[in-house]
LUMGUMAR-958705 format. One record per residue (C-alpha): chain; residue number from 0; x, y, z. Coordinates in steps of 0.25 Angstrom, whole numbers. Layout:
REM LUMGUMAR-958705
<node mol="A" seq="NUM" X="X" Y="Y" Z="Z"/>
...
REM end
This chain:
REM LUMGUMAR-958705
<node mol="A" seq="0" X="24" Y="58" Z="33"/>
<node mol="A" seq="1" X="20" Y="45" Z="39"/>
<node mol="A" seq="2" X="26" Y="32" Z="33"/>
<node mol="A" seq="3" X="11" Y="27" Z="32"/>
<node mol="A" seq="4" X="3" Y="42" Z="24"/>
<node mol="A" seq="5" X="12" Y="38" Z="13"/>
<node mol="A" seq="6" X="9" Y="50" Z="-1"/>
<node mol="A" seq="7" X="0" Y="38" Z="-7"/>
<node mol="A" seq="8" X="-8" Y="37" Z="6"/>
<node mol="A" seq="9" X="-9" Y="53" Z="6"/>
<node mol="A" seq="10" X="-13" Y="55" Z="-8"/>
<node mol="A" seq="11" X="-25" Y="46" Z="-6"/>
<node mol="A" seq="12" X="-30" Y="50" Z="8"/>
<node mol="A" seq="13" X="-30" Y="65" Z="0"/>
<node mol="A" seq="14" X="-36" Y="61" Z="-11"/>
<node mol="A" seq="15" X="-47" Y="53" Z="-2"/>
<node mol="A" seq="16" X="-50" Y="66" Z="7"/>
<node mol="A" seq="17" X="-51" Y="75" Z="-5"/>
<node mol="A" seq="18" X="-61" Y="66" Z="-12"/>
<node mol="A" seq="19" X="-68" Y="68" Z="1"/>
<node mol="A" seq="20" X="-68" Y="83" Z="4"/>
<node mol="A" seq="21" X="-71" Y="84" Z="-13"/>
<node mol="A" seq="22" X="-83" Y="74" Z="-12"/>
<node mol="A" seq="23" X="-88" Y="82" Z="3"/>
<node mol="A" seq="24" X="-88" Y="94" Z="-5"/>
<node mol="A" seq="25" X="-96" Y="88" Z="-17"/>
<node mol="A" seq="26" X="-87" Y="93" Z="-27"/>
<node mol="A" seq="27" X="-82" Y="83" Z="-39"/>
<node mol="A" seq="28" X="-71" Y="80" Z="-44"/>
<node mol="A" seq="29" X="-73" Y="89" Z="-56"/>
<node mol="A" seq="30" X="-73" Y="101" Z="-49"/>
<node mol="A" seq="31" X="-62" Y="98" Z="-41"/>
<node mol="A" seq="32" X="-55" Y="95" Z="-52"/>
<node mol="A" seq="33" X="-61" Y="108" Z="-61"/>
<node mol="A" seq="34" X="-56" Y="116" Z="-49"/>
<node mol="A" seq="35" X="-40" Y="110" Z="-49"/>
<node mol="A" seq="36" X="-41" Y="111" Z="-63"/>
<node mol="A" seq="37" X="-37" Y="96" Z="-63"/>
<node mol="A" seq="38" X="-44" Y="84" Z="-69"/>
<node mol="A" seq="39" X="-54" Y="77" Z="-61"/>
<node mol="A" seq="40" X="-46" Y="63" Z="-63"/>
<node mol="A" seq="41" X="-33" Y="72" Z="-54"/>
<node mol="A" seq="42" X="-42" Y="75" Z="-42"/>
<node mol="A" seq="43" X="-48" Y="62" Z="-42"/>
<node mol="A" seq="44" X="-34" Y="54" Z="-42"/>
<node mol="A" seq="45" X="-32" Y="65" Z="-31"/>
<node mol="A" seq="46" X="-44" Y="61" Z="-24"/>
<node mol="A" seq="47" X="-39" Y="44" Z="-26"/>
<node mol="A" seq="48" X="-25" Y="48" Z="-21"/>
<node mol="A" seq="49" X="-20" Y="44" Z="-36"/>
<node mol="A" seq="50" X="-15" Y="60" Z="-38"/>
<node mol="A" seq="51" X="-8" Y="68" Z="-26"/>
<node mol="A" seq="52" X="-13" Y="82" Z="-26"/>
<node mol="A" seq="53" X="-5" Y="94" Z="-23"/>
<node mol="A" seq="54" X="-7" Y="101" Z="-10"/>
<node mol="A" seq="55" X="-11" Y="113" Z="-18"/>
<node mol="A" seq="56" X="-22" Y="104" Z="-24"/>
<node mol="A" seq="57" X="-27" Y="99" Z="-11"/>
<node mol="A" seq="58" X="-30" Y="112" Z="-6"/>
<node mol="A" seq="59" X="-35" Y="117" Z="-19"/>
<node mol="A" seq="60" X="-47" Y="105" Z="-17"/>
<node mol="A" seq="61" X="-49" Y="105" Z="-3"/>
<node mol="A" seq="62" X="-52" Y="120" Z="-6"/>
<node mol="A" seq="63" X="-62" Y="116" Z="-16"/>
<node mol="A" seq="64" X="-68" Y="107" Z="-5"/>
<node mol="A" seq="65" X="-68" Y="117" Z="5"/>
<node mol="A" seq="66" X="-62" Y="108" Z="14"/>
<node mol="A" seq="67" X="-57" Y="115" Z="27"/>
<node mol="A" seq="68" X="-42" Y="120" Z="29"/>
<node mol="A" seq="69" X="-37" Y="108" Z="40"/>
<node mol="A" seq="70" X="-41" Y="97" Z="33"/>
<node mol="A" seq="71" X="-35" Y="106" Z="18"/>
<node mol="A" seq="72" X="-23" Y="106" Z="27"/>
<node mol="A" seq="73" X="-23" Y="92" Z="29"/>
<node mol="A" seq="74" X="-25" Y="86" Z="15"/>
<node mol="A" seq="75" X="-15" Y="96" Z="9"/>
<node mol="A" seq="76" X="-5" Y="91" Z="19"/>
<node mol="A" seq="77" X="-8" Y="76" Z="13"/>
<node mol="A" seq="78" X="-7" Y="81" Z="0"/>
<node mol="A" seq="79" X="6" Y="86" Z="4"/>
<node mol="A" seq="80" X="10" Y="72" Z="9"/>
<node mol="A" seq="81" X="3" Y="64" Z="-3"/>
<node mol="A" seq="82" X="12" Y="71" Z="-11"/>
<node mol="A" seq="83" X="26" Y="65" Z="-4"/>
<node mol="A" seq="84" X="33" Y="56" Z="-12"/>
<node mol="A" seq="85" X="35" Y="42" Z="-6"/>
<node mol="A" seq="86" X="46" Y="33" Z="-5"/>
<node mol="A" seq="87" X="40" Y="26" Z="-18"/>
<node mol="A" seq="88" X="40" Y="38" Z="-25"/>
<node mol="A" seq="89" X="54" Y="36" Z="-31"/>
<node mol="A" seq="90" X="48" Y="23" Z="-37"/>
<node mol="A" seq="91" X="36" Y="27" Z="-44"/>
<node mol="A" seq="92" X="38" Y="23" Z="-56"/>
<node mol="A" seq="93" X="39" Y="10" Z="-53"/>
<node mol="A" seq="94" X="26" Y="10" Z="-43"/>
<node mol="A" seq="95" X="10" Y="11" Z="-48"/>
<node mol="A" seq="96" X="1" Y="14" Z="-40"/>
<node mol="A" seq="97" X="2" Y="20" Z="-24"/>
<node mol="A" seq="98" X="2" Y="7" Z="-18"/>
<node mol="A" seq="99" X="16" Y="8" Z="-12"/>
<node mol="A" seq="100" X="11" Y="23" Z="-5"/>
<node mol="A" seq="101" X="-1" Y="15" Z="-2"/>
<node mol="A" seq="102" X="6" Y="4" Z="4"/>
<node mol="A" seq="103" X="17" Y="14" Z="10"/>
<node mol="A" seq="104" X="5" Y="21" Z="18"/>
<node mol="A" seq="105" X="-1" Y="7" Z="23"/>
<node mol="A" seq="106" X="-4" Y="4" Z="38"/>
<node mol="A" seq="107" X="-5" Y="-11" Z="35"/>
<node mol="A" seq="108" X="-7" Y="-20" Z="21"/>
<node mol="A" seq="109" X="-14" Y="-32" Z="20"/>
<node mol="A" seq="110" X="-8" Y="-41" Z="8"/>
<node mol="A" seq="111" X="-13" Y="-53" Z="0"/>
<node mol="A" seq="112" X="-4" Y="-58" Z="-12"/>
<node mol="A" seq="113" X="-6" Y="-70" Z="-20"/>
<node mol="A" seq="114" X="7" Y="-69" Z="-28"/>
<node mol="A" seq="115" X="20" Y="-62" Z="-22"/>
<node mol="A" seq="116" X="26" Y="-58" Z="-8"/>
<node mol="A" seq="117" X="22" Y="-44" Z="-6"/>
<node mol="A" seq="118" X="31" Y="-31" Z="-10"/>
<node mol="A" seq="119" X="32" Y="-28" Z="7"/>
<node mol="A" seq="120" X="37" Y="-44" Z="9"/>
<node mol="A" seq="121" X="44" Y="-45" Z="-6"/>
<node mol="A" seq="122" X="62" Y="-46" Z="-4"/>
<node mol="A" seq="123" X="69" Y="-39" Z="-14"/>
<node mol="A" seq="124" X="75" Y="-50" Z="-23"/>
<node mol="A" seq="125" X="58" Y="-55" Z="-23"/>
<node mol="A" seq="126" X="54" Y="-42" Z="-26"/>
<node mol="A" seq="127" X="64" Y="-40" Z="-39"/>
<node mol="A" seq="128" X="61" Y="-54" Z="-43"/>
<node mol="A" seq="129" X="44" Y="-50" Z="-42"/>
<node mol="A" seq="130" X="44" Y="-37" Z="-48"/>
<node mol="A" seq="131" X="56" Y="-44" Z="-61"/>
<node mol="A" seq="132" X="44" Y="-54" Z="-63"/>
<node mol="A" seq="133" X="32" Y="-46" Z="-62"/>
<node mol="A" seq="134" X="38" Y="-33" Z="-69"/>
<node mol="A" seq="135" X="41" Y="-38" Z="-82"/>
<node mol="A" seq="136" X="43" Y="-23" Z="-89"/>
<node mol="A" seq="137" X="51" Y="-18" Z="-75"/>
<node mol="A" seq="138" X="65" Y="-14" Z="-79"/>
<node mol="A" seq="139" X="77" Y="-16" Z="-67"/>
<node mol="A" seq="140" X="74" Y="-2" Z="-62"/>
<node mol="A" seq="141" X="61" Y="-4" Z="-61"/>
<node mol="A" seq="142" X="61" Y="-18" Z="-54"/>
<node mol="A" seq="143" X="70" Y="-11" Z="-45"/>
<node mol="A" seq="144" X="61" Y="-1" Z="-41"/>
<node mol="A" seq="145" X="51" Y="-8" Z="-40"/>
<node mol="A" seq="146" X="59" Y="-17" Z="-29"/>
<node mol="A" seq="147" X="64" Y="-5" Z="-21"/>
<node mol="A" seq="148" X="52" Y="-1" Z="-18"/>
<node mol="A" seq="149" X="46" Y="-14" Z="-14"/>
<node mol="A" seq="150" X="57" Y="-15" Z="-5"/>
<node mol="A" seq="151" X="55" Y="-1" Z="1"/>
<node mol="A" seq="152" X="41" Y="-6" Z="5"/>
<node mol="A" seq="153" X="44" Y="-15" Z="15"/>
<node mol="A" seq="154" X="48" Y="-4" Z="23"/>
<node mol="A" seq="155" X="35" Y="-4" Z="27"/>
<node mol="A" seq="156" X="35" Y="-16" Z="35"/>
<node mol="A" seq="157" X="47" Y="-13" Z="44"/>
<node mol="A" seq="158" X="46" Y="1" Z="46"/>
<node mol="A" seq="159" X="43" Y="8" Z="59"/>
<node mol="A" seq="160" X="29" Y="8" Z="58"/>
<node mol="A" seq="161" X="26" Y="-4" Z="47"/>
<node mol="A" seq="162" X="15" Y="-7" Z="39"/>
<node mol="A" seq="163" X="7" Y="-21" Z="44"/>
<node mol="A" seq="164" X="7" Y="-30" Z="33"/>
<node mol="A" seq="165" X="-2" Y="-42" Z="32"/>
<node mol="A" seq="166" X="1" Y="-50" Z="19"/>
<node mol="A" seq="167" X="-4" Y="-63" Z="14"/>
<node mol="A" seq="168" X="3" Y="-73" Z="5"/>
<node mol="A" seq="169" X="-3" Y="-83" Z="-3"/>
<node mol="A" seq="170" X="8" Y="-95" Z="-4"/>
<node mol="A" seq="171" X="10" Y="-93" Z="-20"/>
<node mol="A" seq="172" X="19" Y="-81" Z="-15"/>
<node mol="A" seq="173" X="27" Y="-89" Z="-10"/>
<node mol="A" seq="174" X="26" Y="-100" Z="-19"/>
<node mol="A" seq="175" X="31" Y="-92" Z="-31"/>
<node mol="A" seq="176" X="48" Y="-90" Z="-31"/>
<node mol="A" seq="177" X="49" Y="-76" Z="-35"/>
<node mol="A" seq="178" X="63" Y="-72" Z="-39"/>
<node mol="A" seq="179" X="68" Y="-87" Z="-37"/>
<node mol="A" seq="180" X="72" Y="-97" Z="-24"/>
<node mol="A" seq="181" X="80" Y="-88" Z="-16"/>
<node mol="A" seq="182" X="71" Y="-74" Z="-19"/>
<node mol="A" seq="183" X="59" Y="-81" Z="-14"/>
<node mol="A" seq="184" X="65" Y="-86" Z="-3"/>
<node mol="A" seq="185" X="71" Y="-76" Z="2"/>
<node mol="A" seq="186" X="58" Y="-72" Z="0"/>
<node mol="A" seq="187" X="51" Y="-79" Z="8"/>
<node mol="A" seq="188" X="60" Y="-76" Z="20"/>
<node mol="A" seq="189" X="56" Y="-61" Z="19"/>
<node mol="A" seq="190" X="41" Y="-64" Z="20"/>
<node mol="A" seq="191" X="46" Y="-72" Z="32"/>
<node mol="A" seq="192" X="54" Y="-58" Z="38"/>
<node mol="A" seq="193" X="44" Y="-51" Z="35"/>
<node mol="A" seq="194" X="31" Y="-59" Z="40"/>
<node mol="A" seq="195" X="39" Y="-59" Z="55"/>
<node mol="A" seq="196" X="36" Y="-44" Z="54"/>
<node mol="A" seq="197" X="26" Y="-39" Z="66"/>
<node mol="A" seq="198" X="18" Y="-31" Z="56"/>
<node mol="A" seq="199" X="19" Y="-42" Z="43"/>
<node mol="A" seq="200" X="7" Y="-53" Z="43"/>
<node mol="A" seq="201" X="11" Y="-63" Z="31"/>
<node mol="A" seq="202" X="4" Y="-74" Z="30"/>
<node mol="A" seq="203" X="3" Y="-87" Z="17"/>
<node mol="A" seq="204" X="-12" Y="-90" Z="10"/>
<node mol="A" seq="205" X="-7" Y="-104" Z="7"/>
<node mol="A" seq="206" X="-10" Y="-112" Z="-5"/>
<node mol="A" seq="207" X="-18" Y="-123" Z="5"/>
<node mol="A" seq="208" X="-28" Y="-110" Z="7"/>
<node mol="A" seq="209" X="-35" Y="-111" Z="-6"/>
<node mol="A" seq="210" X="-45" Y="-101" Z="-10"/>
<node mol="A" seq="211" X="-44" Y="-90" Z="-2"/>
<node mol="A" seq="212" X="-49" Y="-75" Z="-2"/>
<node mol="A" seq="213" X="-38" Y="-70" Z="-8"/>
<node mol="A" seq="214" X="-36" Y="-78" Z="-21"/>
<node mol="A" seq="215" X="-40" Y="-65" Z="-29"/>
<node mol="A" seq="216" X="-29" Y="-59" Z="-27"/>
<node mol="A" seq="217" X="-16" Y="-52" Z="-19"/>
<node mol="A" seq="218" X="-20" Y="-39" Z="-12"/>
<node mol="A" seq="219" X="-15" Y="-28" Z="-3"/>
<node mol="A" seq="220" X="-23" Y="-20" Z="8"/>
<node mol="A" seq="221" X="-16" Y="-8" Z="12"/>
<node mol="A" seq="222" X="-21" Y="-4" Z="26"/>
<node mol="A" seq="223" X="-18" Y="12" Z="29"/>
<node mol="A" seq="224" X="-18" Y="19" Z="43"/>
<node mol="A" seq="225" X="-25" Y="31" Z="42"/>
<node mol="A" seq="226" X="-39" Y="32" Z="43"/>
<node mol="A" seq="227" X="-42" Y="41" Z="30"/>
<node mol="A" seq="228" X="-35" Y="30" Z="20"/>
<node mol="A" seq="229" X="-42" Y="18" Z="15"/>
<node mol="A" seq="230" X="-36" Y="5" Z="15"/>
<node mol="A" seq="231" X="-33" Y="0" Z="1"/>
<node mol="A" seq="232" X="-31" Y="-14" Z="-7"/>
<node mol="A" seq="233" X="-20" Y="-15" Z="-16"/>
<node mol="A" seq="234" X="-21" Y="-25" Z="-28"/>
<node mol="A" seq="235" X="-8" Y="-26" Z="-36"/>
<node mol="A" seq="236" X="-7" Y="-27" Z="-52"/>
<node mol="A" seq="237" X="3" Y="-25" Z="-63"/>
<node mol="A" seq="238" X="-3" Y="-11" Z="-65"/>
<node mol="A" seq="239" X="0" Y="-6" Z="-51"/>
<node mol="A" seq="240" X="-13" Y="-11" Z="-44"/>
<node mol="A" seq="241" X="-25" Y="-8" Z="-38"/>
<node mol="A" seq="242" X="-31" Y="-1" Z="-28"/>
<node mol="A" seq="243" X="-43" Y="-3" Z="-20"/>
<node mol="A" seq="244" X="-48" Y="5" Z="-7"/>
<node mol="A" seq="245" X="-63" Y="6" Z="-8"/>
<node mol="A" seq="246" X="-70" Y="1" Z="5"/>
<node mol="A" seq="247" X="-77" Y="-11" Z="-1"/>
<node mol="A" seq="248" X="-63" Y="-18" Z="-7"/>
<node mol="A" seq="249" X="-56" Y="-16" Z="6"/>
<node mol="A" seq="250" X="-68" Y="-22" Z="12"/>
<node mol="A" seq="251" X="-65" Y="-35" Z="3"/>
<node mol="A" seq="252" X="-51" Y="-36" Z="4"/>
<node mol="A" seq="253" X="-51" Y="-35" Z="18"/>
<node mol="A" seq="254" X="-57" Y="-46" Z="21"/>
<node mol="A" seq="255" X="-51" Y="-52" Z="11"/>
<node mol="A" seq="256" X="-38" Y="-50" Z="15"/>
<node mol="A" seq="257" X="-42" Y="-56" Z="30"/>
<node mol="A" seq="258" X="-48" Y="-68" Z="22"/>
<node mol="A" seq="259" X="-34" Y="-72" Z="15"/>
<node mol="A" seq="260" X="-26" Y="-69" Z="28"/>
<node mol="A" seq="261" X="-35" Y="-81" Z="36"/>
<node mol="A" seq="262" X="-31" Y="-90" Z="25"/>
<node mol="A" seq="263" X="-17" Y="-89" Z="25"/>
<node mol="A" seq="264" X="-7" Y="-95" Z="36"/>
<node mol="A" seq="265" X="-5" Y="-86" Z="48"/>
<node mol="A" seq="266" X="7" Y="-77" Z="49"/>
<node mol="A" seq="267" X="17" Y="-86" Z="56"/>
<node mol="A" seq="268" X="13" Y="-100" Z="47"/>
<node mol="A" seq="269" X="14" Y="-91" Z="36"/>
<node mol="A" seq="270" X="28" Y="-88" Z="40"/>
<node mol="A" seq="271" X="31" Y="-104" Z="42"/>
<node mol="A" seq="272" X="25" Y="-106" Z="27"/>
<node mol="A" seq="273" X="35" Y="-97" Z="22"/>
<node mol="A" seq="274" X="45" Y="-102" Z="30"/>
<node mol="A" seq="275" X="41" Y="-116" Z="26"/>
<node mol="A" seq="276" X="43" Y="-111" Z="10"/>
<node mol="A" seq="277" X="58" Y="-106" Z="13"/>
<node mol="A" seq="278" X="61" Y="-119" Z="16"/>
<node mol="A" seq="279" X="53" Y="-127" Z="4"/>
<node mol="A" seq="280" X="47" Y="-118" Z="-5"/>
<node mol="A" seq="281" X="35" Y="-119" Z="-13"/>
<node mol="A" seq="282" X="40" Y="-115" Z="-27"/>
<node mol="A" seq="283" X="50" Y="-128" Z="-26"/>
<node mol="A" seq="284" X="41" Y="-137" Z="-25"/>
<node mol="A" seq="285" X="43" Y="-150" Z="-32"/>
<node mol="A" seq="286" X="28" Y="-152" Z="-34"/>
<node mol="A" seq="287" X="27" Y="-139" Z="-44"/>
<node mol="A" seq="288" X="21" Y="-143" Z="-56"/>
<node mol="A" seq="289" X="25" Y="-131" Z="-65"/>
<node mol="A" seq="290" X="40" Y="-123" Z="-65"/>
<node mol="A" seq="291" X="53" Y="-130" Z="-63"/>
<node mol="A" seq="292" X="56" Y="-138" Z="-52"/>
REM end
């Protein structure tokens, strides 16, 4: 299977063609659902790529559609593939939500964050001191876990065919000394590594910006290659996130997303600011007015 036609990205290109050979058949859910003998909630969790459905399944709804025997083939096959494990799977427990087999299957990702350096630029030691400050309930294992998985992401950049990533920091992200001195530093250098990447873009919203577009908050535009599956924003939480891929709110962030990119420092100034932060960083000023100093 291609690197990019991750399960995740199967399961919902199934689920958006079977929602519409059901609705060109004018058939409800109910019935489709009366006919599996399943409740109406499975097939339209099927139909959101929330559920995977059995090959079996599949050809048992296409049947009801009267959908011809190519394209049955076709989707069957898909099913057959949305139903693979991925690397992540071994992690599960430990992931909410399909935004790593989203992410996994992405052509290109667009990212905004307010806060903290991104799980794709994050080093480890940052990573373990994150996830120890934001995860209060998290046990060793899990932070573990949690850290492997993060690490096994940034495959993505520097694999044969790697994802293009264009991502924008506000300068509180690296104002903020996650993990200490010598984490964030070290820190620092990696987002230097990986910004020299031919297919990475970062670039700093600096303070001296003011008000800007993006001052509602951090977002993530996961861009796909195939034709048939949308585009989709991702806007992290504590409960795992949210999803959003209806046409009008990725015509708004977008825009949005070019709007915060024309305020921030080009690529190779912002590489220069960081640069310039190694050498004095921010979170040691002398003119703080609150912390130790």
């Amino acid at each position: 299977m291609n690197q990019h036609r991750s399960p995740t990205i199967r399961r919902r290109r199934l689920g958006v063609e079977l929602r519409r050979h059901r609705e060109d058949a004018g058939i409800t859910i109910d019935v489709v659902a009366d006919r599996l003998g399943c409740s109406p909630s499975k097939v339209s969790r099927i139909e959101t790529g929330h559920t995977s459905a059995t090959p079996g399944d599949v050809q048992h709804i296409l049947d009801i559609y009267g959908v011809d025997d190519s394209i049955t083939a076709e989707l069957v096959q898909i099913a057959r593939e949305a139903r693979q494990k991925g690397w992540w799977h071994p992690y599960s427990t430990v992931l909410t939500g399909a935004y790593v087999g989203l992410e996994t299957a992405a052509r290109s990702i667009g990212a905004y964050e307010q806060q903290v350096v991104p799980g794709l630029l994050q080093s480890e030691e940052y990573a373990i001191a994150l996830i120890r400050g934001a995860r209060l309930g998290d046990t060793e294992q899990e932070i573990e876990q949690r850290v492997r998985v993060r690490m096994q992401r940034q495959a993505l950049l520097i694999q044969d065919d790697p994802i293009d990533l264009r991502v924008v920091l506000d300068e509180a992200v690296l104002s903020r000394p996650v993990g200490g001195d010598a984490v964030m530093l070290d820190q620092l250098g990696k987002l230097i590594e990986a910004a020299r990447l031919p297919n990475v873009a970062l670039q700093i919203l600096p303070f001296a910006a003011g008000a800007h577009a993006g001052m509602d908050g951090s977002f993530v535009i996961l861009e796909f290659e195939e034709e048939g599956d949308a585009d989709v924003v991702f806007i992290d939480n504590a409960t795992g996130g949210l999803f959003l891929e209806k046409s009008e709110e990725l015509g708004k962030y977008i825009p949005l997303f070019d709007a915060i990119r024309s305020s921030a420092l080009p690529p190779e100034e912002s590489i220069e600011m960081i640069e310039l932060l190694i050498e004095e960083p921010l979170w040691k000023s002398k003119r703080r007015v609150s912390g130790s100093i």
